[in-house]
N, C-alpha and C positions, 0 to 999 in steps of 0.2 A: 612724772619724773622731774618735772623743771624745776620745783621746791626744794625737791629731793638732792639735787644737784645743786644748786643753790645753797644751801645748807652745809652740804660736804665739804663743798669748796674753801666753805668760809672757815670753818672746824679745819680743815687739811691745812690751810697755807698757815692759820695762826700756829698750830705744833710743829709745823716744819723751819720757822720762824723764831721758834721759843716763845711765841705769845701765848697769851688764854683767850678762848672764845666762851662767849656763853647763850643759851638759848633757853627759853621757856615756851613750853606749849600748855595753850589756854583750854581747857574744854569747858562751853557754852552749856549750861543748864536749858535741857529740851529748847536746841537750836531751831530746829524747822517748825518748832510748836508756838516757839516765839517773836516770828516775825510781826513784827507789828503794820497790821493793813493801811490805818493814815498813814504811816512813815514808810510804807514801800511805793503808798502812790505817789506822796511828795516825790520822791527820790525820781522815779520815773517821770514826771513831769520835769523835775532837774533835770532829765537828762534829754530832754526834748524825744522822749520818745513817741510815738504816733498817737494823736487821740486814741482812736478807733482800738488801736491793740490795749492802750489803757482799760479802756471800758472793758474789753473782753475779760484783762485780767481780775478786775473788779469783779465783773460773773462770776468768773472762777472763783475767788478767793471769797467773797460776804455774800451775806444773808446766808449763812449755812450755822445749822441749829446742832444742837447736842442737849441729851437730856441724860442725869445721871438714876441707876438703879441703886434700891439700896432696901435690902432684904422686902425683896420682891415690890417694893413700892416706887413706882416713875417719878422723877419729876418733871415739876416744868420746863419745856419746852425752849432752851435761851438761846441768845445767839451768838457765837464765836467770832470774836473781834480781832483772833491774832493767830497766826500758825500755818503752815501751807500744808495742804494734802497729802498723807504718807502717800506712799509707790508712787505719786507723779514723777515722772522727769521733768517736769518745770520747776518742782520745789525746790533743787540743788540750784538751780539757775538765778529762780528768785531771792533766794539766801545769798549766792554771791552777790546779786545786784542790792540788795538793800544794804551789805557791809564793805563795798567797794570802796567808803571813804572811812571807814575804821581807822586805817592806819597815817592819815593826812596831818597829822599833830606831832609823830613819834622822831624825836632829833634825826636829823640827815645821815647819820653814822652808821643805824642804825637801818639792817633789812627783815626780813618781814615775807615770810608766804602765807595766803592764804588761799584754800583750795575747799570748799562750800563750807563743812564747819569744821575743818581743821586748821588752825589758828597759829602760829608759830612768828618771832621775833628773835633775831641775835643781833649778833656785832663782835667783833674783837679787838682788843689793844693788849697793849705789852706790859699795863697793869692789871690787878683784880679789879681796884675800885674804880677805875674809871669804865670797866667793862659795868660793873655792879650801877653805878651812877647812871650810864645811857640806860644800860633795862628798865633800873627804875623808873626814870623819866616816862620811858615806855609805858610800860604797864598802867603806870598814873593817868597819862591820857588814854590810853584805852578803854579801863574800867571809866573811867567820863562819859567818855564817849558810849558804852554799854548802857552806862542809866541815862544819859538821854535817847536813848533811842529802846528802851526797853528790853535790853539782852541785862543776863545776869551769868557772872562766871563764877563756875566752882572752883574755891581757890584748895578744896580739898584733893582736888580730881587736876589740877593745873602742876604740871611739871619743871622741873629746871636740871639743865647739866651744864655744870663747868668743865671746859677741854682744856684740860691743864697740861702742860710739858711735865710737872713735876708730882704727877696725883700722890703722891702720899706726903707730901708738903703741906703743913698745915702753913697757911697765908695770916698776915698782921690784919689784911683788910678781906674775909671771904667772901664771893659770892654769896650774900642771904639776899634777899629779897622778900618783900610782905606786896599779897595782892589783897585787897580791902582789911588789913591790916591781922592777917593772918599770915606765918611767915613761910617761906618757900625755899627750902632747904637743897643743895643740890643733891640730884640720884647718880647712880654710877650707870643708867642707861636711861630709857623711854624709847617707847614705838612711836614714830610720826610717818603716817601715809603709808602705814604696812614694812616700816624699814623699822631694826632696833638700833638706835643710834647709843654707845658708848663711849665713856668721857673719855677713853682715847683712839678710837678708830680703829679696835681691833677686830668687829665684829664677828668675838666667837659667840658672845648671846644670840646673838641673829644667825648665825648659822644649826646654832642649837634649836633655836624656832623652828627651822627650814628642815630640820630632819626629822625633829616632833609633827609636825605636819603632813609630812609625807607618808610619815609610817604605814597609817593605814589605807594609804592607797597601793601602796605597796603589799601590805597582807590581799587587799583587793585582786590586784593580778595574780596574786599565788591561789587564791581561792580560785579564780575565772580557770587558771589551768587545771586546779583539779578534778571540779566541774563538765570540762571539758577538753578531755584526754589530746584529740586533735584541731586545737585550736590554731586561727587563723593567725600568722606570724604579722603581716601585715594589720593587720586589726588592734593585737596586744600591743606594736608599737605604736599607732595611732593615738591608743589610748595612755600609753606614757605618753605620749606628743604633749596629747589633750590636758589629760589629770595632775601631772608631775611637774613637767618639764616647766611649765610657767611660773612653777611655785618656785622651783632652781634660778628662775632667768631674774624674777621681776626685783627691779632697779636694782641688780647686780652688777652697769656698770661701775657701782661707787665703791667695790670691794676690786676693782682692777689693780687696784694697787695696794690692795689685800697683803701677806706673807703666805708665801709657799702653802701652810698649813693650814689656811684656811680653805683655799683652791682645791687642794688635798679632801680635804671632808665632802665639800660637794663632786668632787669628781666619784668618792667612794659611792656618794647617794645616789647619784647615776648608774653607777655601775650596779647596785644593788635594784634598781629597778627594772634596768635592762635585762639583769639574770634572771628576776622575777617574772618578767615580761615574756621571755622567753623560754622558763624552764631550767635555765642553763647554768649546770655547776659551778662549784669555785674554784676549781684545779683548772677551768678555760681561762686562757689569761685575757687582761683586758683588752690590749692589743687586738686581740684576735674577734673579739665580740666589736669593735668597734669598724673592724676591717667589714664582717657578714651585714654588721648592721646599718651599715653607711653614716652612722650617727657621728656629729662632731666632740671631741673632748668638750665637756665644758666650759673650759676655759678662751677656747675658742670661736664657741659659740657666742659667750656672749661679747668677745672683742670683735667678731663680726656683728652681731646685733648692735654697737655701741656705733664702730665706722660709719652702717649703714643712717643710723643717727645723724653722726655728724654730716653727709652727706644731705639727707634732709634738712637740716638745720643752715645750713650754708644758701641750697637752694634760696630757701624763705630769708633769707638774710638776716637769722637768728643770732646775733652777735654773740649774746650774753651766754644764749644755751651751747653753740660752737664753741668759745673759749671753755667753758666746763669741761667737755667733752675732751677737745685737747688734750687738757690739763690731766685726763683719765688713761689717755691712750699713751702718753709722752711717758 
């Protein structure tokens, strides 16, 4: 959520402002395949990390072979000099740690998440080109920085969207951009870390996501009740808890200050799971279904999910992530 927030913020204050904000997300050609082993031990001894775990991760990562089949003939035996192990959970760890200093080149103006191989860069001003100019700069060092350390990025597969006050303004200086000198056009959306971010924050795409997804778990609980004429009330809601409800909540609080109708869709997507869950006709009002079923409006749920946050956040004495938050709840 911290990118995620991050990202909003900086998109939120520039349209509320009349500025433009603009972001690109990078995707890494076979990221965790290409970590390069000299250049994560360097790194790791940069970081003074413990001999002894060094060595360990050495075992783990080299002298591991791969041999390619090819109609029905083996080959030799070779050895694998770069990529961390699919399913481990050190892979994502050691991905962060070898690209940690990615972003140490990219102008001061200019922020930046990165969360294992999702890769993201903005900034905003109250021109195009001077927004267009910082990314640039950006991207230039980055992609550098990529071929020295042996990442390579798909500039086919790599995103941009400009948050414009005035989207249907054609600009004397647009947003384009060229990553390894292919050019990079802006979209009217992109998903980054599971949110579909649109150039102007109205996310009906993202809630169009949110109810295409659900759908079939909602056929699901309609099937489990037909299946099973007297099923357990307590169980069906369980499993909206489990199956639904996260896909409703996750980093929903950056639509807190959403319009009405969009709050509207997901409340109906609840309600339609709950009645699923339940059995329970459409002449029951919702009201009434949320009275038997102790469930909170959505909307409330996740302004309690969000407080509880901020509370966290303060604790740890998360400056950056508490002002986000605020800025959601206010």
């Amino acid at each position: 959520m911290y990118n995620i927030l991050r990202l909003n913020r900086c998109a939120q204050q520039a349209l509320a402002r009349n500025h433009h904000a603009g972001v690109i997300f990078f995707d890494i050609k076979s990221a965790f395949d290409s970590v390069w082993h000299d250049g994560l031990i360097y790194k790791m001894n940069d970081f003074r990390i413990p001999l002894y775990f060094i060595r360990w991760i050495i075992s783990f990562l080299c002298k591991r072979t791969a041999q390619i089949e090819l109609e029905n003939q083996l080959s030799h035996s070779f050895e694998i000099k770069s990529g961390t192990p699919q399913g481990s959970p050190l892979s994502p760890l050691l991905y962060i740690l070898f690209t940690s200093d990615s972003m140490n080149s990219i102008p001061s103006q200019v922020d930046y998440g990165l969360f294992a191989d999702d890769t993201a860069i903005f900034t905003s001003n109250n021109t195009t080109s001077r927004v267009r100019d910082r990314l640039q700069e950006s991207i230039d060092q980055f992609v550098q920085w990529c071929h020295s350390w042996k990442l390579v990025i798909q500039p086919t597969k790599t995103e941009l969207i400009h948050f414009s006050p005035h989207p249907r303004k054609k600009y004397s200086n647009p947003i384009h951009l060229k990553v390894s000198n292919i050019d990079i056009r802006p979209q009217t959306s992109a998903r980054y870390l599971g949110i579909i971010f649109d150039k102007q924050l109205r996310w009906q795409e993202h809630v169009k996501h949110i109810e295409t997804r659900i759908q079939s778990r909602i056929n699901l609980l309609r099937f489990l009740n037909r299946i099973t004429p007297e099923s357990n009330e307590k169980i069906m809601l369980n499993i909206y808890k489990s199956l639904i409800r996260p896909i409703l909540t996750y980093g929903s609080s950056v639509l807190l200050n959403a319009e009405d109708k969009i709050w509207n869709r997901l409340q109906i997507a609840q309600n339609k799971s709950i009645r699923a869950a339940l059995n329970i006709p459409h002449f029951v009002s919702t009201t009434y279904i949320h009275q038997i079923t102790n469930i909170p409006y959505i909307r409330s749920y996740v302004t309690n999910l969000t407080e509880r946050a901020l509370t966290r956040s303060q604790q740890l004495e998360d400056t950056v992530t508490e002002q986000n938050l605020v800025s959601l709840l206010n």
